[in-house]
Every structure is written in structure tokens, then in C-alpha cells.
N, C-alpha and C positions, 0 to 999 in steps of 0.2 A: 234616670228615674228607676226603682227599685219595686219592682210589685212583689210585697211580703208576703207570705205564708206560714200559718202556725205549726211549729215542731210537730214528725212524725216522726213512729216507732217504725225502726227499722225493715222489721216484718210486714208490718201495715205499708210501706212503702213498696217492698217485693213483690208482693201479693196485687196491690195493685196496678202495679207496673206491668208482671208478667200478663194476669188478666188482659189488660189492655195490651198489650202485644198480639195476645190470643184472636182478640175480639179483628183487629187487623188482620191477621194471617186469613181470617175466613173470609175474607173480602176479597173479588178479582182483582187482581192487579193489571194497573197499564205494563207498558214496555220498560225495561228499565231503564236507568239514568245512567247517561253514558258518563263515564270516569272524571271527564272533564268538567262535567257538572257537579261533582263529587262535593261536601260543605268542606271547610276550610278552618281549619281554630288554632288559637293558643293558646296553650296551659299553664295557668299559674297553682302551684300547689304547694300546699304549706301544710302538715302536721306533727301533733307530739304524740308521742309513747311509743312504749317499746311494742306494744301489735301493728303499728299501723305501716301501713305500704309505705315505700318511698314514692316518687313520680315515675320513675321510670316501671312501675308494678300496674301503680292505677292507671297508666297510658294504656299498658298491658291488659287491664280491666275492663277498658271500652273498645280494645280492638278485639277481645273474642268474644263480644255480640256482634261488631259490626266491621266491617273489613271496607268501608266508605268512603267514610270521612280522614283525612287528611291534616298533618300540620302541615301549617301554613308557612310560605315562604318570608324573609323577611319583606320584601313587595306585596305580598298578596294583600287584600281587602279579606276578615277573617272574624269568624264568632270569638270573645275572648272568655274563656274557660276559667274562673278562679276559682279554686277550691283551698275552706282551711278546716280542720279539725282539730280540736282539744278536748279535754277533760272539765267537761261542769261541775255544777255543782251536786255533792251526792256521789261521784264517785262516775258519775253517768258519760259518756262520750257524746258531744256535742259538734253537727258537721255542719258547714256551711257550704252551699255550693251558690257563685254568682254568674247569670251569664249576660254578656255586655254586646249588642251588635253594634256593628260599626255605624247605625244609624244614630248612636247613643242610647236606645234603648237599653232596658236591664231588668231581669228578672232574677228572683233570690229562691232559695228551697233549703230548708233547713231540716236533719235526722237527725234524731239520738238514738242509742241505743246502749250496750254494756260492753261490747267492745268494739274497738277501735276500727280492727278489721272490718268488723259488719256493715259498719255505718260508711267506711270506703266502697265498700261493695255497693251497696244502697246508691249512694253517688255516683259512683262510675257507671250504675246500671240508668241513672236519669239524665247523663248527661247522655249515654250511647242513644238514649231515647229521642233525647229532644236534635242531636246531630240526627240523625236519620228511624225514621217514624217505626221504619220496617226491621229495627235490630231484635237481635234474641236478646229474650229474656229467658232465664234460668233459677227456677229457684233450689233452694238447699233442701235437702230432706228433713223431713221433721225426726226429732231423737225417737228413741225406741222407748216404747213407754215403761215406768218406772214401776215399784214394787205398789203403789196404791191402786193399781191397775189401768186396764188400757184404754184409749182416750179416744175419743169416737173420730173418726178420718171427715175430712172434709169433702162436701159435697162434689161433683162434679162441675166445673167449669164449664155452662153452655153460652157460647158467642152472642146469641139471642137473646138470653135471659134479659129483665130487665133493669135488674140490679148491678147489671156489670158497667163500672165507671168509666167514660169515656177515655181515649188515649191523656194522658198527663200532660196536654199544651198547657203553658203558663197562659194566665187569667191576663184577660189587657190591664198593660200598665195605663197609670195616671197620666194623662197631658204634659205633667211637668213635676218636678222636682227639685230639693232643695241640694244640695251638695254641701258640708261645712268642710273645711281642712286648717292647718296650721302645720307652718315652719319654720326653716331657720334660710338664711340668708348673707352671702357676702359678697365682695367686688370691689370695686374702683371707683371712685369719684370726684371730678376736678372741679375747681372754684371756690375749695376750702383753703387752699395756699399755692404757694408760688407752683409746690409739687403735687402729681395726683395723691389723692389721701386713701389707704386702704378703709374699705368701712364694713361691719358686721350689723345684724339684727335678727330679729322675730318676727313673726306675722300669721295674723287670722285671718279668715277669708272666706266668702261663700258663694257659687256660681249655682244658676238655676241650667236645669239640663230638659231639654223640651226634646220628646219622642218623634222621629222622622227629621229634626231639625239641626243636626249637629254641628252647624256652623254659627246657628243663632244659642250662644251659651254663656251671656252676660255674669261676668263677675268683678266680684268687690272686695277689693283686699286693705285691710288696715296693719300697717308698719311700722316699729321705730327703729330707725338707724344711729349709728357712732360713727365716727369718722375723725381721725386724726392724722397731720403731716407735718413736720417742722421745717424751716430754714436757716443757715449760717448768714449771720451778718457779721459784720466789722467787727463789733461789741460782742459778740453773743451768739444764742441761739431765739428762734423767735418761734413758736409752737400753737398751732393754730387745731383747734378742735370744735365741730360740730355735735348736736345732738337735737334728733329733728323725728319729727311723727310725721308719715305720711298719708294718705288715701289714693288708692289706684284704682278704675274702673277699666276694665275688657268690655266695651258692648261685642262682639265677636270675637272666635276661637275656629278657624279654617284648619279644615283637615289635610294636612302633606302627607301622610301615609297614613293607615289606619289609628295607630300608636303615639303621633306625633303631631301637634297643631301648629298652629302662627298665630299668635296672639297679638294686635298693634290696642294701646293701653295709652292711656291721659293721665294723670295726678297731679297733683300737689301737693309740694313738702312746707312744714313750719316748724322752726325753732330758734335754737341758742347760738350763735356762732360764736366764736371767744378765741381770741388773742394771748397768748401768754409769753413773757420772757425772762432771758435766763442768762445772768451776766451782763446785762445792757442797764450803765446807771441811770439811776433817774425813769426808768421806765415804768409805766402801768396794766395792769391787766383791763383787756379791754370785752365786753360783753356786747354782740350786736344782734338786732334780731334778724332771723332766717324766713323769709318769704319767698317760693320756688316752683314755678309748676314747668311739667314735666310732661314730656313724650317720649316713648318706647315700641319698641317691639322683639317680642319673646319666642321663642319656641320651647311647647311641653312636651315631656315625653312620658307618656305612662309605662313607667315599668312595670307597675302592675297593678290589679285594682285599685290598689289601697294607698301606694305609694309614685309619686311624681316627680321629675327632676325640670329643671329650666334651665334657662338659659334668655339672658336680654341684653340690651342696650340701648342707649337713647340719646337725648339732647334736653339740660337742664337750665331754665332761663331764672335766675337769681332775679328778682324786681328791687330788691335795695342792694345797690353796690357800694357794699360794705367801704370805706378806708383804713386801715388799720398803718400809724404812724408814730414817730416819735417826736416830730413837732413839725411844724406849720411848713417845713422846707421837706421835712425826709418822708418819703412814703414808704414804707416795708411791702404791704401788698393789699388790691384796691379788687375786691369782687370782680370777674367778669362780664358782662354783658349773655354771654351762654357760654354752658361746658357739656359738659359732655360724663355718662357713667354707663358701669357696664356690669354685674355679676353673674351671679349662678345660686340658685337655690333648691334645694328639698322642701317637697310639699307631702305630709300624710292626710288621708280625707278617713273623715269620719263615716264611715258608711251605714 
């Protein structure tokens, strides 16, 4: 789930950030936090133009506020860190930054500003925030004032005042959320002819993601696959191809390491299945219907907020066994009873 916030300007976001560091520093503090307690994250980062930091800068960004937090091991249990920035509209620089707990929680924070750099800074300076409460903030000096003359200084920052904004914790997320995505898909599938059949497709999808609950993240994905394989006979060749829609539901998605779930999934496939042959006299193209349900089980891996990979396999029970023949004595090939299918797919999510 995604608790949104409306775009701020870059300065308005320093300004407020540093204050609210300030307003903490004047606070006793307990003992500190021993190392081993230290947060834990991974960075996904993505932006365009020629000002903006690469990742290995903006990492750079949040370890000279705070010297803390840590990447995370590939084992660890760990906050995930997206950050992307581009160019809006207007000419403006447009940042996003996402943060995902392994609880499935998700909070969003969006800057702009006019350059690129800035709006990095801006982010790096909210994430070093929300990893640990107690980071420095720094802000930039204001330019020297120009020839219309000079600009009145800002007041003093006092900790007590009561116009100073509390520390920048995101606002509680919503109970639950929608998730949509859409991808592509391929693999294996037998029971389409004597041989397994390679098969491709597409598919749309949507998983609700409930906060504290990341095992319970029911999803729905709608499919259509192709699927073709042929055989030699006596006469000929004999080419058998499917084309088939399917529906898949996950009611759970277990967590194997932060990054990576197990998904066990039910559906049902319907279509066309058809017979075709090549060289063999006297023969006919044959069209049959396709009725199929189906059990699997997957594992996801988020590569990164936005983008997913899989991985499944399963066991497919045909309810009509097809016969596909050339007359009343010869059978070429007769649906099985179950088979069996296995691919791999990319998933991007609309976030």
C-alpha cells in the first residue's frame, strides 16, 4: 500500500527536514543503539540527466548525515529504498522516492525542483531521515543578494516554537491497497501433442497488499497463451496448436526472504485446440475445444519496486480428451488425462 503525498519544493522540503532534526537534537537522548541494531536497506535508483548523481553518489548523500544505517545483506530482512527522478513537465525535475517494509508496507514522497541535483539532495536527505530519526541535516546557504537589493534573513529557528513541523514520519498507510501490473510470459506445456509444446503470452493482473500482513496478498491474473508442437508420421507431418485464455488466483504469497515469495495459485484455462496436417492424403484439419484447470506454484522475485520476475510450475488436468485421428482404426494423438507446464515471466506494476 502507498500512502501519497502532494509534490514539494525542494527548499520547502530542506527547511523542513533540517528544522525537524533541530527540534530532535534539543531533546535528551537515551543510550545509543548498538550497531547491531543498526536499520538495514536496499537501494533501488534510477535517474535522467546530465546533473543528477548516479547511486553510488546519492548512497554517498545519506551516509554524510548518518553513519547507521547499513546495506543489507542478501539474507537480511531490510527497508527497500526506491528512488526515481526525471524531468516534468515545464522543464521542472520531478523526484520520487518509495519506501517498502518488509511488512509490505509502503510509503511514497514526491520533490520537485529545477535541478536535478537538488531534488537528489532533497531525497537523500529524507530517506537518511526516516533510516534514522537522529541524522544531520544541512542546509545550502542562501545566494548573496542581487542588485534589487538585499532580502531580509530568516528568523531564528527555536526548537519550542510552535510553528516548527514535527519530525517528517510518513502519515499511516491505508489498511490495504490495490496493486495493478502487466506482462509477458513463456515456457513449456504438455498435452498439446505427442511432444511438449513451447508456448508464449501476455497478462494483466491485480494483487491487494494489506499492511502488517504480507503473507495474506491475494491475486488475480488474467492470460492468453499460444502454444504449438508438431509430429512425423508415416504420411506426413501432423501439427497441433493451442490458443487458450486463462484465469489464475494466488489467495497467498509467503515470504522466503525479504525480496522473494512462494506463491501456490489454482486456474483455469479455455480454448481452441486444432490439429493440422501436411502431406498425409485424405486428411482434415481438426478443431477441438480446450477445457483445463490447473495448479501451480511460483516463486516472485522483486527486483525492484516496479519490476518482478517468476518463476512456476504445475500440473494441468484437460477435462475433454481430445482424439485427434485419421480414421476409425489410426489415432495420431488422444489428450492426456494430466500434464504437466512450467515457464518464467516478467511482471511491471503500475504503482
Amino acid at each position: 500500500m502507498i500512502a501519497m503525498v502532494r509534490p514539494m519544493h525542494v527548499r520547502a522540503v530542506i527547511v523542513a527536514l533540517v528544522v525537524s532534526s533541530a527540534t530532535a537534537s534539543s531533546v535528551a537522548r537515551a543510550e545509543p543503539v548498538d550497531a547491531s541494531e543498526s536499520a538495514r536497506f536496499r537501494l533501488f535508483y534510477e535517474a535522467t540527466g546530465g546533473s543528477c548523481p548516479n547511486a553510488p553518489a546519492f548512497l554517498a548523500a545519506i551516509r554524510a548525515r548518518t553513519d547507521r544505517p547499513r546495506l543489507a545483506e542478501p539474507s537480511d530482512t531490510a527497508t527497500v529504498i526506491g528512488v526515481a527522478i526525471a524531468e516534468g513537465e515545464g522543464g521542472r525535475v520531478v523526484g520520487r522516492l518509495e519506501i517498502r517494509e518488509p511488512d509490505g508496507a509502503r510509503q511514497q514522497r514526491t520533490v520537485e525542483g529545477q535541478a536535478c541535483s537538488d531534488v537528489a539532495k532533497a531525497l537523500a536527505l529524507i530517506a537518511a531521515l526516516y533510516l534514522d530519526p537522529d541524522a544531520t541535516g544541512t542546509m545550502e546557504p542562501e545566494p548573496e543578494p542581487g542588485p534589487s537589493g538585499p532580502r531580509s534573513a530568516p528568523g531564528p529557528v527555536h526548537p519550542e516554537s510552535p510553528a516548527v513541523p514535527e519530525r517528517p514520519s510518513p502519515p499511516a498507510p491505508p489498511s490495504s491497497s490495490i496493486v495493478l501490473g502487466a506482462g509477458a510470459a513463456g515456457g513449456v506445456l504438455g498435452g498439446i501433442g505427442p511432444s511438449i509444446a513451447p508456448r508464449a503470452g501476455g497478462f494483466v493482473d491485480a494483487e491487494l497488499v494489506r499492511a502488517g500482513r504480507s503473507w495474506l496478498r491475494p491475486a488475480v491474473r488474467v492470460q492468453v497463451d499460444v502454444a504449438t508442437t508438431e509430429a512425423a508420421v508415416a504420411f506426413g507431418t501432423q501439427r497441433y496448436h493451442l490458443v487458450a485464455g486463462a484465469v489464475r488466483a494466488c489467495p497467498i504469497q509467503v515470504p522466503v526472504v525479504p525480496v522473494v515469495r512462494l506463491m501456490p495459485c489454482v486456474g483455469i484455462g479455455a480454448g481452441i485446440h486444432r490439429g493440422t496436417s501436411d502431406g498425409i492424403p485424405n486428411a482434415r484439419d481438426q478443431d477441438k475445444a480446450w477445457l483445463a484447470p490447473s495448479a501451480t506454484a511460483g516463486l516472485s522475485w522483486d527486483v525492484s519496486p516496479r519490476l518482478t520476475l517468476e518463476l512456476e510450475g504445475g500440473v494441468v488436468a484437460p477435462v475433454q480428451r481430445t482424439r485427434f485421428f485419421l480414421g476409425p482404426d489410426i489415432t495420431l494423438f488422444r489428450t492426456p488425462a494430466v500434464t504437466g507446464s512450467g515457464g518464467v515471466a516478467v511482471r511491471v506494476r503500475f504503482l
